[in-house]
C-alpha positions as CSV (number, residue, x, y, z in Angstrom):
1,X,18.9,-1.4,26.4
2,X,15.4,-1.5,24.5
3,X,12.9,1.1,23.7
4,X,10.7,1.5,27.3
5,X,7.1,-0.1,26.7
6,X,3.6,1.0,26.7
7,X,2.6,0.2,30.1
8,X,-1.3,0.6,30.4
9,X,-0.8,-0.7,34.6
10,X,1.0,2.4,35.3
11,X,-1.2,5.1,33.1
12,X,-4.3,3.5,32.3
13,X,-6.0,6.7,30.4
14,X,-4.7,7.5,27.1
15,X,-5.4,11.1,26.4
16,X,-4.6,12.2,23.0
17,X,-4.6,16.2,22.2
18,X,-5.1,17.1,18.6
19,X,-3.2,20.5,18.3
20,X,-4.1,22.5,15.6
21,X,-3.5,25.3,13.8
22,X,-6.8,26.7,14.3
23,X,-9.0,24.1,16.0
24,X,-7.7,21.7,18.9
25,X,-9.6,18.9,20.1
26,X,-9.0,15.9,22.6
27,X,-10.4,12.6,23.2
28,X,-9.6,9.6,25.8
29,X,-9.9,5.6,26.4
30,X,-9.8,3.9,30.1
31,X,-8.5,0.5,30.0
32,X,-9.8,-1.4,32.5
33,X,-6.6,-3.2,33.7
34,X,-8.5,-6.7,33.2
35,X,-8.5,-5.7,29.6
36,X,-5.0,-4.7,29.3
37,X,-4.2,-7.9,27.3
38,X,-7.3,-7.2,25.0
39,X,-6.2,-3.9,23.6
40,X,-5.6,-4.7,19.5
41,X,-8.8,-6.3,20.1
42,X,-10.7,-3.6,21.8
43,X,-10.0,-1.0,19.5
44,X,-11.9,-2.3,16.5
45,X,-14.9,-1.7,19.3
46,X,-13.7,2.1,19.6
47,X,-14.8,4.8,19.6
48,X,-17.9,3.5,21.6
49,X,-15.9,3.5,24.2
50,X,-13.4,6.8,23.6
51,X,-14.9,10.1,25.0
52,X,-14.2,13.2,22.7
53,X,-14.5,16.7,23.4
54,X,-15.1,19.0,20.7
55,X,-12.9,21.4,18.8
56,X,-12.4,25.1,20.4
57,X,-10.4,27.4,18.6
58,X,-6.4,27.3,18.8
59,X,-6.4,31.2,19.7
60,X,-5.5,33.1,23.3
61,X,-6.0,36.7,24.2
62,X,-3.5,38.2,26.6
63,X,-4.0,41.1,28.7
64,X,-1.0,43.5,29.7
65,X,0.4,43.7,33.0
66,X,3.2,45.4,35.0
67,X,5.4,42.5,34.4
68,X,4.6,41.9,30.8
69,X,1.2,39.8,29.5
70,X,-0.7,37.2,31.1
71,X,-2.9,35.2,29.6
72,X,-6.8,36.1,29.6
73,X,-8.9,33.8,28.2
74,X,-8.7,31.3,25.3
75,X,-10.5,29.1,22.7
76,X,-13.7,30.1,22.2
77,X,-13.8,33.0,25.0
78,X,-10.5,34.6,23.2
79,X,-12.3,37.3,21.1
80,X,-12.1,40.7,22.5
81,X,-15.6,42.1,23.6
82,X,-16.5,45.6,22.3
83,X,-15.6,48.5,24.2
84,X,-12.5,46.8,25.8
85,X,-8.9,49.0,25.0
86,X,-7.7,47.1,22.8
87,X,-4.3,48.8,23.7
88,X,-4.0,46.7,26.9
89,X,-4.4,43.1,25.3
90,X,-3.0,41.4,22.6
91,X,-4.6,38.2,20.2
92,X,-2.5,35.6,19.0
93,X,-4.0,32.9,16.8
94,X,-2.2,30.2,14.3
95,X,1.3,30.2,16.0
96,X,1.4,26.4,15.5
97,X,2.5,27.3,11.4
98,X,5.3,29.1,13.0
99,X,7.3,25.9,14.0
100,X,7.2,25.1,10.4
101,X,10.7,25.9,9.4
102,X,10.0,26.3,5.5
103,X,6.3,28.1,6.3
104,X,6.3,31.5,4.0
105,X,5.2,33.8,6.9
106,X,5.7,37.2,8.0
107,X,8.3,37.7,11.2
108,X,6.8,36.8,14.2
109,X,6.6,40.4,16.1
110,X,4.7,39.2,19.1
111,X,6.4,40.1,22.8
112,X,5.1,36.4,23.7
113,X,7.3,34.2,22.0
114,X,5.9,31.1,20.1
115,X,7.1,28.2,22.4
116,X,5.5,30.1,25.1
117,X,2.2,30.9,22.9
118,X,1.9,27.4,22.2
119,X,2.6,26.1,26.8
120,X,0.6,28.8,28.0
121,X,-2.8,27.5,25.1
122,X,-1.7,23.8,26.1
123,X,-2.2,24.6,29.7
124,X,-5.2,26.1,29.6
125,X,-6.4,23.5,27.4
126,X,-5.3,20.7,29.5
127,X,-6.7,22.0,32.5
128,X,-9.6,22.4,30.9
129,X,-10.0,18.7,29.4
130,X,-8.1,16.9,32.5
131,X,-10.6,18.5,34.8
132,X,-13.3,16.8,32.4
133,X,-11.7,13.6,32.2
134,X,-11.5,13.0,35.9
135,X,-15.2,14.7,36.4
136,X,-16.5,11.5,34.1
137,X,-13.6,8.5,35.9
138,X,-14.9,9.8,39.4
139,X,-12.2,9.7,42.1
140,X,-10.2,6.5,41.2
141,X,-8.2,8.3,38.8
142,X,-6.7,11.9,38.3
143,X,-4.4,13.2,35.7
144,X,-1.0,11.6,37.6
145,X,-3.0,8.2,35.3
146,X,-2.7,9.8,32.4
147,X,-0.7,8.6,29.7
148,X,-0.5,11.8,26.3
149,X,-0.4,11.6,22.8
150,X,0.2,14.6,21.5
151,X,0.0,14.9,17.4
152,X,2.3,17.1,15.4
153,X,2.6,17.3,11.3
154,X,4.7,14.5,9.6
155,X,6.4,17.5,8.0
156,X,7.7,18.8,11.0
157,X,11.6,18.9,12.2
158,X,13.3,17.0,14.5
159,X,14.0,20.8,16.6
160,X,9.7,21.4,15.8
161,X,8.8,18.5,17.6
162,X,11.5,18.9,20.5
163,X,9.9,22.7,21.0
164,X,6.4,20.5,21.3
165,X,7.7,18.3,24.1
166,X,9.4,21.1,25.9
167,X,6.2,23.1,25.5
168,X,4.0,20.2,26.7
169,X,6.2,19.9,30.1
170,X,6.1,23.7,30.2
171,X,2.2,23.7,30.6
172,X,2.4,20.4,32.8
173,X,1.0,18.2,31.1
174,X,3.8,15.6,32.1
175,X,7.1,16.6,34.5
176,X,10.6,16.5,33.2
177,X,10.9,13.5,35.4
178,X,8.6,11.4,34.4
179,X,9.3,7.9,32.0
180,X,10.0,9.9,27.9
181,X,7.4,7.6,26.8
182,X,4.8,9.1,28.8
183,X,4.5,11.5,26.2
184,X,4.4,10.4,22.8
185,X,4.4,12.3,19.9
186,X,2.3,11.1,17.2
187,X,2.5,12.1,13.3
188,X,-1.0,13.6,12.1
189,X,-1.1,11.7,9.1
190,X,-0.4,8.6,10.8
191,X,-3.4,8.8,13.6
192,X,-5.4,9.4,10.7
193,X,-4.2,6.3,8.9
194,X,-4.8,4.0,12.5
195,X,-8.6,5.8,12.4
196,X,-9.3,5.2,8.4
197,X,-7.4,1.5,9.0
198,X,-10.6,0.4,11.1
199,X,-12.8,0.9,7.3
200,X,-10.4,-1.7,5.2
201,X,-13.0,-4.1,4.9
202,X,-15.9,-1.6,4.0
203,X,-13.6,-0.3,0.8
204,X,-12.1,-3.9,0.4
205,X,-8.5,-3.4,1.3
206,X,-6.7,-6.2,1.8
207,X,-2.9,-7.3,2.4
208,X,-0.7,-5.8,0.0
209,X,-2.8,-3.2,-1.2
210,X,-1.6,0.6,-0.5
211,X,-4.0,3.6,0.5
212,X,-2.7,7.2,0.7
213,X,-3.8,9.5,4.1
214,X,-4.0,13.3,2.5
215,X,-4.5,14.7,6.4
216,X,-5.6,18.6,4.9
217,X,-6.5,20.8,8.0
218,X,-6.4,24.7,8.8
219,X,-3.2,25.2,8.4
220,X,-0.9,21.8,6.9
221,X,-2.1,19.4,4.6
222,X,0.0,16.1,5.7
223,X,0.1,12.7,3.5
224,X,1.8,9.6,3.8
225,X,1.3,6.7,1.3
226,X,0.5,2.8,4.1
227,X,1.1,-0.7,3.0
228,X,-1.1,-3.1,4.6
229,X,-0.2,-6.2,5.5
230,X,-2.0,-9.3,7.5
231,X,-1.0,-12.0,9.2
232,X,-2.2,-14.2,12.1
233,X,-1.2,-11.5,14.7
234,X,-3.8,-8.9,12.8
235,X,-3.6,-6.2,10.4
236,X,-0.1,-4.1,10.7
237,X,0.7,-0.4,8.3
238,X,3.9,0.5,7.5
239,X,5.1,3.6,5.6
240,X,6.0,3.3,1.8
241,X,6.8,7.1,1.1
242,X,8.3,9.8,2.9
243,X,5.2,11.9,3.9
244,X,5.6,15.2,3.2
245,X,3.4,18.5,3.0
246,X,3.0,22.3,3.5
247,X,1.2,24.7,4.7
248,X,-1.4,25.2,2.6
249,X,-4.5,24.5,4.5
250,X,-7.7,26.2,4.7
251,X,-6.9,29.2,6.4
252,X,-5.4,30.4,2.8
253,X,-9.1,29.6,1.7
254,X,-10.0,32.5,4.4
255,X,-6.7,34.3,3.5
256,X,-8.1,34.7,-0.6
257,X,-11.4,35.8,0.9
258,X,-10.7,38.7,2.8
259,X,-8.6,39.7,0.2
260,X,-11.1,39.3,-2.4
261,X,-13.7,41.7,0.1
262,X,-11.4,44.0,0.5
263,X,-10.7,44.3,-3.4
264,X,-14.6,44.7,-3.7
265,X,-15.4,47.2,-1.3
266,X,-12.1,49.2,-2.2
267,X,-13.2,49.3,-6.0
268,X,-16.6,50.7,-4.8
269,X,-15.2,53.6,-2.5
270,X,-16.1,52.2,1.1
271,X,-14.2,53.0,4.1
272,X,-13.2,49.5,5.6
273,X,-13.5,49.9,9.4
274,X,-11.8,47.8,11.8
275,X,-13.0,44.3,12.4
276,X,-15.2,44.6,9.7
277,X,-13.4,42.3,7.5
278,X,-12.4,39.6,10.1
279,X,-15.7,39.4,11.0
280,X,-17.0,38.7,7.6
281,X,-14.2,36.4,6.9
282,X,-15.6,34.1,10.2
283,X,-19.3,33.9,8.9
284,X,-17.7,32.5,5.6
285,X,-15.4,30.4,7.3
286,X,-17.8,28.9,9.5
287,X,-20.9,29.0,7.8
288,X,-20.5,28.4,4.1
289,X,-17.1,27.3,3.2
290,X,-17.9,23.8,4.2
291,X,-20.8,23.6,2.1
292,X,-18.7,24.9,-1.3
293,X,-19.5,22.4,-4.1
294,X,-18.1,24.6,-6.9
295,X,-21.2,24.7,-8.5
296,X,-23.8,26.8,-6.3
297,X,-23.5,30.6,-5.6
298,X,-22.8,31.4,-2.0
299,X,-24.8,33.7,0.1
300,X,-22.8,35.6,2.8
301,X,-25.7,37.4,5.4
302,X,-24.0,40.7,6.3
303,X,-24.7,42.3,9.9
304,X,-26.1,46.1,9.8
305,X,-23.6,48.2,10.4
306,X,-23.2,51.7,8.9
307,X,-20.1,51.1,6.8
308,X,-22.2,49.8,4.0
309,X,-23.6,52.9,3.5
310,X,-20.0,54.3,2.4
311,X,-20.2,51.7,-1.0
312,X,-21.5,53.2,-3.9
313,X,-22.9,50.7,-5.7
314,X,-23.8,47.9,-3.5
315,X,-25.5,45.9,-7.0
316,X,-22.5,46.2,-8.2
317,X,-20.6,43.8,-6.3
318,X,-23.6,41.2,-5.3
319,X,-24.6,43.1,-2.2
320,X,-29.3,43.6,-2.1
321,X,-30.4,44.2,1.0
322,X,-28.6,42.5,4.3
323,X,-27.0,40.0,1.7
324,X,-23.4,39.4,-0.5
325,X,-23.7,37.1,-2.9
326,X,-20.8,35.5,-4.8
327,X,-20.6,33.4,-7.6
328,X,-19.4,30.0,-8.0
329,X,-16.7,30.6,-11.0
330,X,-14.7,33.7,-9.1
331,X,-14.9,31.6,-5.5
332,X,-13.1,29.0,-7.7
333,X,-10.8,30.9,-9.2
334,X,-9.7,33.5,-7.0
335,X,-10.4,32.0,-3.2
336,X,-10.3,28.1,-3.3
337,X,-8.3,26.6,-6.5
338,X,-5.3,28.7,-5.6
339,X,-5.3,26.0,-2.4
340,X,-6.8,23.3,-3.9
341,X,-3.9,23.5,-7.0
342,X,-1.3,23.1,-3.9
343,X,-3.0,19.9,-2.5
344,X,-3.7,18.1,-5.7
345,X,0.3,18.0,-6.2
346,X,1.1,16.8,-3.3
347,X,-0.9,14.1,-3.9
348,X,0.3,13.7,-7.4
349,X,4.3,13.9,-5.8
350,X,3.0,10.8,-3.6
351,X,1.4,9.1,-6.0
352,X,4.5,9.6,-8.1
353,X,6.2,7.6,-5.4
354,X,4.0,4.7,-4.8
355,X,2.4,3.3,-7.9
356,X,-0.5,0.8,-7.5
357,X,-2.4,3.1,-4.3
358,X,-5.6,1.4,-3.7
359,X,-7.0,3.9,-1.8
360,X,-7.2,8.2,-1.1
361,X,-8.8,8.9,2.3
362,X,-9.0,12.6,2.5
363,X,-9.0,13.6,6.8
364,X,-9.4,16.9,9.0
365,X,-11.0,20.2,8.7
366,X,-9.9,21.0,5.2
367,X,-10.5,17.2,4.0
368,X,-14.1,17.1,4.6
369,X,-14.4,19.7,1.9
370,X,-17.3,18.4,-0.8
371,X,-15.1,21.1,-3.3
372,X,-12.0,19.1,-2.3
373,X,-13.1,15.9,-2.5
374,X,-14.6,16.6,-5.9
375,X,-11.6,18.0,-6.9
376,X,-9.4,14.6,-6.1
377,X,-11.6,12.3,-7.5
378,X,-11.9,14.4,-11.0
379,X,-7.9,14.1,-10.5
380,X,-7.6,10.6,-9.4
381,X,-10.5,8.7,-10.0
382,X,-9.1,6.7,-13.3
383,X,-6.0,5.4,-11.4
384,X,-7.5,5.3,-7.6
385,X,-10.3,2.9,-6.9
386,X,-11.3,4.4,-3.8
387,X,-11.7,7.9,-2.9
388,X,-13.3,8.7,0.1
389,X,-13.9,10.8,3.0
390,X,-14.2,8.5,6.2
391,X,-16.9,9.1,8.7
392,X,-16.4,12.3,10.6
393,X,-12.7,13.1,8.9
394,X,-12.1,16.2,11.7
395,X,-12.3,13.6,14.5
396,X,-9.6,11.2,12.6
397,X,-5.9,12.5,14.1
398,X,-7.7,12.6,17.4
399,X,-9.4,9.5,17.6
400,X,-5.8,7.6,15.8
401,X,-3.9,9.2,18.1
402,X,-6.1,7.5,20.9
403,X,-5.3,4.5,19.1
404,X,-1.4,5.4,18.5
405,X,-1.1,5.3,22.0
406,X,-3.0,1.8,22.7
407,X,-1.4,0.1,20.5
408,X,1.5,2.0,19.5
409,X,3.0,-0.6,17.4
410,X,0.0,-0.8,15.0
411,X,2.9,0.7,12.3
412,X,5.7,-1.7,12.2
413,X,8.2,0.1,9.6
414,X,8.7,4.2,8.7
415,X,10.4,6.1,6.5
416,X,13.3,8.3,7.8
417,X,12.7,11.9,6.6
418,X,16.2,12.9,6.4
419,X,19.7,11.8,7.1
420,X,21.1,11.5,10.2
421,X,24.5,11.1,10.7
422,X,27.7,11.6,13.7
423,X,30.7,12.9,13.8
424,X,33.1,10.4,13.2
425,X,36.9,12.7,13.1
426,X,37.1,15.7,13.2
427,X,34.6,17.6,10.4
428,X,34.1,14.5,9.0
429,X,30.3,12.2,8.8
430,X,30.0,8.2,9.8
431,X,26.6,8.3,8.2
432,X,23.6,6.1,10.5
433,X,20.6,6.4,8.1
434,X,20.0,7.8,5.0
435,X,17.2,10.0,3.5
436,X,13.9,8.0,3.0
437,X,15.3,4.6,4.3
438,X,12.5,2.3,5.2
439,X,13.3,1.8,9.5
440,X,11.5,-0.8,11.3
441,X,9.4,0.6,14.9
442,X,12.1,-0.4,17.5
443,X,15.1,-1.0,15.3
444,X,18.7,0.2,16.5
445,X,21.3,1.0,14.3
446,X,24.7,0.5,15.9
447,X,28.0,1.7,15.4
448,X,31.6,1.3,17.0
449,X,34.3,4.1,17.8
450,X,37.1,4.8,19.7
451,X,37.8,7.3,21.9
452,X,41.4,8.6,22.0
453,X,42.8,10.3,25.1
454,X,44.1,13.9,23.8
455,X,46.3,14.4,26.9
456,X,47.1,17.3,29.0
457,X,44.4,19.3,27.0
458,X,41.4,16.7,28.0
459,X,38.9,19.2,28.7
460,X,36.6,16.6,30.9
461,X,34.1,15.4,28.6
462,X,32.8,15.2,24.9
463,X,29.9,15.7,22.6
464,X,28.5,13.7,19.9
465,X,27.3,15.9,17.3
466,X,24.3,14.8,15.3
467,X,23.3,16.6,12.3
468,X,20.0,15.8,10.5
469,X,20.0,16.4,6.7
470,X,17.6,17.2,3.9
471,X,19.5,15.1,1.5
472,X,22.5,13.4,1.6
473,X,25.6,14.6,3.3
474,X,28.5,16.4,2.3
475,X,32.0,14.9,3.0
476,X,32.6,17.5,5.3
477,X,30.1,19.1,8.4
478,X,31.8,22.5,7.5
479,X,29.4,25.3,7.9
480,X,26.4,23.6,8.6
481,X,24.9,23.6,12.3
482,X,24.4,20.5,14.1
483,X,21.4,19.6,15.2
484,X,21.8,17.9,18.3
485,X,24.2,16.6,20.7
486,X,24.7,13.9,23.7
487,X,27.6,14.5,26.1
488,X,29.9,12.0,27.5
489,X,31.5,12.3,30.6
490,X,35.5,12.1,29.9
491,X,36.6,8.4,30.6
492,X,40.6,9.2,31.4
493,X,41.7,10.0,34.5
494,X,44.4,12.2,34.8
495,X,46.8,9.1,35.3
496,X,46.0,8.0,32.0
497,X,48.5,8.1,29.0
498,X,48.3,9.7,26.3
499,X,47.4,7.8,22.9
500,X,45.3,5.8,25.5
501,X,42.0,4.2,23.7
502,X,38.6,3.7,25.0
503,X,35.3,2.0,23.2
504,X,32.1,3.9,22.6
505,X,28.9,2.3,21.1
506,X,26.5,5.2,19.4
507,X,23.1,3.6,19.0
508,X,20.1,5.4,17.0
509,X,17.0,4.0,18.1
510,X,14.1,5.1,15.2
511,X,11.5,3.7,17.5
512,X,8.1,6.0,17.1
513,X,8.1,9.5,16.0
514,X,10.9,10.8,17.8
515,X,14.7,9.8,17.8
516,X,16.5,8.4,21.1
517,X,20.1,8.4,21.0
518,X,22.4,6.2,23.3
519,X,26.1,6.2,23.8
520,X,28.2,3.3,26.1
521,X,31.4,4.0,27.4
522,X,33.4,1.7,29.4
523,X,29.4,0.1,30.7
524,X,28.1,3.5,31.6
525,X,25.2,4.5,29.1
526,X,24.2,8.1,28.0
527,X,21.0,8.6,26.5
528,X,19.1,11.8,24.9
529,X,16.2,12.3,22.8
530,X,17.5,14.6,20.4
531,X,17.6,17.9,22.7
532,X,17.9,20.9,20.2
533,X,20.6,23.7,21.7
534,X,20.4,27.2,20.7
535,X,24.0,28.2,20.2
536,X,26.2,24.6,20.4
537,X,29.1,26.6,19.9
538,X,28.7,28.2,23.4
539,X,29.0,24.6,24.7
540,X,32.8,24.4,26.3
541,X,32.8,20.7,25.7
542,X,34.7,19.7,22.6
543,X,33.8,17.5,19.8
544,X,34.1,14.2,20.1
545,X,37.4,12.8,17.5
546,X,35.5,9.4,16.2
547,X,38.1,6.7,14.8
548,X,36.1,3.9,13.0
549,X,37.3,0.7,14.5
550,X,36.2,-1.2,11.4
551,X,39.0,0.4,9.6
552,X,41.6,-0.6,12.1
């Protein structure tokens, strides 16, 4: 069996979502299916002919019920009005950094849980931009055409990315049913590569040079280090490093600047009422962060509201009149380098592991920065020729997504972010790919077991256990939680002798951004993509009691 293929006949509109931690944004291309054949070639003619939607804010407001919360509104429409009880609803905003398994944040408290959080904003969302979609193909096509690309962080988890796809046929966007590869996931970092891959020949890259994506948004920054290479079949990227990130995106930026408004008004006696702050925090986050250049004073317009009559010295910390000023030395210091510090070194710890980088495009929200930018190329500019900010960087994981999913061989090689390995006898690890081993789009890695008939305890089946590593792996899977499974159905009959042996081929297939496991038995094939259980040891189902045949 092969990986299934991109088949533009069957869904000829690629939809890609771009789902953010605090923006989310969509775009789509129709193929005409006389042009099927043309793709690699159409897309360096994008995006004149991809649609895009702007960005509305990843946010949803529920409202209470007798049965628990429904959802209200969302995006742009999610802010509660004045005078509404704010007892009866409830706000939920950024719950995207909660999939982030290493993410420092508080507990999540809310009665909607975050798998739900995330189906119920990708319904309303898809609704939304499905409805729009089919408004501009006219009746020849609805959504049952449609063909997703939905992006996630490079930094993500296996178990992250399977919540995504679970959540994305939760809110409908694609049925259980239907073909996997109807939904793709697509790493951030690398849509933004396939986007900034369209300028090689404006900054001169050519095969064999290297260019880093640093994809910085609201709430992850995101970078992966590309090789180009070209050859009569066009330009092709594959992965040198292991991207990696964190969170540590620009909603910190708006994090350090409540905090520092609060410290002000605190020092100067003032009573902060509710949504005071917040709302403060918005007009800087909207209107003047973007502009930062770390060398001009900002000007925050304040709205009149009594509560500034409570400060004692107004002067004192930059407010005259219906204006807060701040200076450019403490927004540096206290609000944006504490981010900016974070960033910089994950750029240096990829730079560390590619030497000769041609080439820093800097993507997203958070990337479009003029502070930012500045920043990098102070850092960077003696041993990076290029260091740039492509043409609208908050479109770029949208727009390469679009392109992930015409062409979604465009990267030919990645770089596995952890090990993966089976159980081959009992607690022990037959080991399938190691940490940051460089795996080709579409390559298998095979291995051969036995299975051994146990006898009158055969319990009618068994489980591969796969366990995904940060590292490499102990001799023994003692203690540590697998991450995965794929049942077999048992192969013995009841006739069947004990001692009695039975091949099994295991195949990893490291095809895009997710994993697709396949196991053969006696010519009936099993296959899984990495489905994540909550408590495996509930499963009744033993292990399965691998015997290398290469050592027999």
């Amino acid at each position: 069996m092969a990986l299934s293929t991109l088949d533009l006949d069957d869904y000829p509109v690629v939809v890609a979502i771009d789902f953010g931690t605090t923006f989310s944004g969509c775009a789509y291309a129709y193929i005409p299916p006389d042009k099927v054949e043309k793709v690699p070639k159409l897309i360096s003619e994008w995006p004149n002919q991809t649609m895009y939607y702007a960005k509305t804010p990843t946010a949803s407001l529920y409202k209470k019920t007798r049965g628990g919360y429904e959802m209200a509104a969302w995006g742009c429409n999610s802010k509660l009005k004045k005078g509404v009880q704010k007892s009866e609803y409830i706000q939920l905003y950024k719950f995207k950094t909660h999939l982030d398994e290493k993410a420092k944040l508080p507990p999540w408290t809310s009665p909607i849980t975050v798998p739900d959080a995330i189906a119920d904003y990708l319904k309303a969302f898809h609704d939304y931009a499905a409805g729009e979609i089919e408004q501009q193909l006219g009746k020849r096509f609805t959504r049952e055409s449609f063909r997703y690309c939905l992006t996630v962080p490079a930094m993500w988890s296996d178990k992250a990315k399977d919540i995504m796809r679970r959540a994305a046929i939760q809110a409908g966007l694609i049925r259980e049913s239907d073909k996997p590869d109807r939904l793709m996931l697509v790493s951030e970092p690398e849509a933004a590569a396939l986007y900034c891959e369209r300028s090689c020949k404006e900054y001169d890259l050519k095969h064999g040079d290297r260019f880093l994506i640093c994809d910085a948004g609201g709430g992850t920054v995101d970078l992966i280090v590309y090789d180009i290479s070209e050859s009569t079949e066009g330009r092709q990227l594959s992965e040198v490093t292991k991207g990696h990130g964190a969170t540590c995106g620009s909603m910190l930026i708006d994090m350090n600047f409540g905090n520092l408004l609060i410290k002000k008004f605190t020092k100067q006696g003032a009573k902060i009422r509710d949504g005071i702050i917040p709302n403060l925090v918005d007009k800087f986050a909207y209107g003047l962060k973007p502009h930062f250049n770390g060398i001009e004073d900002l000007h925050l317009e304040l709205p009149w509201n009594s509560f500034f009559e409570d400060i004692e010295d107004p002067g004192a910390i930059g407010i005259d009149e219906d204006t807060m000023s701040f200076t450019a030395a403490e927004l540096k210091e206290v609000v944006f380098d504490p981010v900016v510090s974070e960033v910089l070194e994950l750029i240096q710890g990829q730079l560390d592991k590619s030497k000769n980088c041609s080439a820093i495009f800097m993507v997203g929200g958070f990337g479009s920065s003029n502070y930012l930018l500045d920043r990098v190329r102070r850092a960077y500019g003696d041993v990076v020729r290029t260091i740039s900010a492509p043409n609208r960087p908050e479109i770029a994981v949208v727009f390469g997504a679009v392109y992930a999913g015409l062409n979604p061989r465009k990267v030919t090689a990645r770089a596995t972010r952890r090990c993966y390995d089976g159980l081959m006898c009992r607690n022990r690890f037959s080991t399938f790919v190691k940490r940051g081993q460089l795996i080709k789009v579409d390559e298998c890695v095979t291995h051969m077991y036995t299975l051994t008939n146990q006898g009158a305890d055969e319990c009618g089946g068994y489980k591969v256990s796969i366990y995904a590593i940060d590292g490499d792996p102990p001799r023994y899977v003692t203690n540590l939680r697998e991450s995965a499974y794929i049942l077999i159905p048992s192969p013995f009959t009841t006739a069947s002798l004990a001692g009695s042996r039975v091949y099994c081929i295991l195949k990893f297939y490291f095809g895009l951004n997710e994993i697709l496991v396949e196991a053969t038995v006696q010519g009936q094939t099993y296959i899984t993509r990495l489905q994540f259980d909550n408590d495996s040891r509930a499963n009744p189902l033993r292990r399965i009691l691998f015997h290398d045949t290469r050592e027999h």
